[in-house]
N, C-alpha and C positions, 0 to 999 in steps of 0.2 A: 170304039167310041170312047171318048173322054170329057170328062165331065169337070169344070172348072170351080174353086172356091175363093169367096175376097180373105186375104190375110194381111190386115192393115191397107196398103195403098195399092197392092198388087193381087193379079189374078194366076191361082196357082191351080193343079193339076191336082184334084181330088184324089189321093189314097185311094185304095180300094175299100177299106171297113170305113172312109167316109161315105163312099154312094152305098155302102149297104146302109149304113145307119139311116140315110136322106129315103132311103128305097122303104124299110121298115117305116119312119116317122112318116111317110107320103100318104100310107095303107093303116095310119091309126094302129101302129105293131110297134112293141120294142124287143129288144133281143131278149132278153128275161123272159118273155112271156111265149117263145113259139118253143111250139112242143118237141118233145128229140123221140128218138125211136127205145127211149130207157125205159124200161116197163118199174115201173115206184116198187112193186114188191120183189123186186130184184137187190135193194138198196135197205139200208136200215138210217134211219134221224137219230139215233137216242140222242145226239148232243140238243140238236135241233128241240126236241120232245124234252130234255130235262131243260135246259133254258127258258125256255115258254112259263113251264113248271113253276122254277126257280123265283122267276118275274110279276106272272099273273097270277100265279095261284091255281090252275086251271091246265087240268091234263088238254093235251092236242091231240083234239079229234080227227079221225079220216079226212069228216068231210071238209076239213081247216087246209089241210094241205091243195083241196081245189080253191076256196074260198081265198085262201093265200097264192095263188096264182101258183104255186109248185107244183103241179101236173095239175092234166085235164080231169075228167068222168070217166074217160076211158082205162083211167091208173097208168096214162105215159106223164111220165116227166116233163116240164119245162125246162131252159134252159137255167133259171134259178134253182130251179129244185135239186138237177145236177149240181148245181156250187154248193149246194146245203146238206149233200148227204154226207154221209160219213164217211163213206170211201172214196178215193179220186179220180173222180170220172171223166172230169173235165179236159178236153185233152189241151186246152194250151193254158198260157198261164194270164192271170188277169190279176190287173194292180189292186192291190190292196183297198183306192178309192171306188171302184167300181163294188168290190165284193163287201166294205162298210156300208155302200149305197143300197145293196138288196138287205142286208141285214136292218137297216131304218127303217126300210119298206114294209119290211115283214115285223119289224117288232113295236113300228108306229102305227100300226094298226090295233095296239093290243093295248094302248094307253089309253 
């Protein structure tokens, strides 16, 4: 099946990370937020945790990292939480706008 997008005057052949992204936005999801099979204490923040620090003044509690969409209650990761640790877990590479856009997310919250 294929699935069509307008681009300016014409009708083109959706990418495939466009119909996931349409697929996600359809279901009230974005990619950030569904969960990976990373278990959080697998992984260490300290940049993540001194940044916070640095900023608010305010050590970054447990329960911040579910409050901040970076894993569930279960202690799995989201897919942000993966771009936020300290080690490289992500296994492809993502533009630099996309990885400024979670860091807004995560640090406009704390203004």
């Amino acid at each position: 099946m294929e699935a069509y997008i307008r681009v300016g005057n014409e009708s083109i052949v959706a990418p495939d990370y466009v119909v996931n992204e349409l697929i996600l936005k359809g279901t009230n999801r974005s990619f950030d937020a569904l969960v990976t099979d990373a278990k959080k204490s697998d992984y260490s923040f300290t940049l993540l945790e001194a940044t916070y620090l640095e900023r608010t003044g305010l050590h970054f509690e447990p329960s911040d990292y579910i409050s901040f969409g970076l894993a569930n209650k279960d202690g799995f990761l989201t897919n942000a939480g993966k771009l936020l640790a300290d080690q490289h877990i992500v296994q492809r590479n993502y533009d630099t706008e996309y990885i400024t856009f979670l860091e807004y997310r995560v640090f406009s919250r704390i203004n």
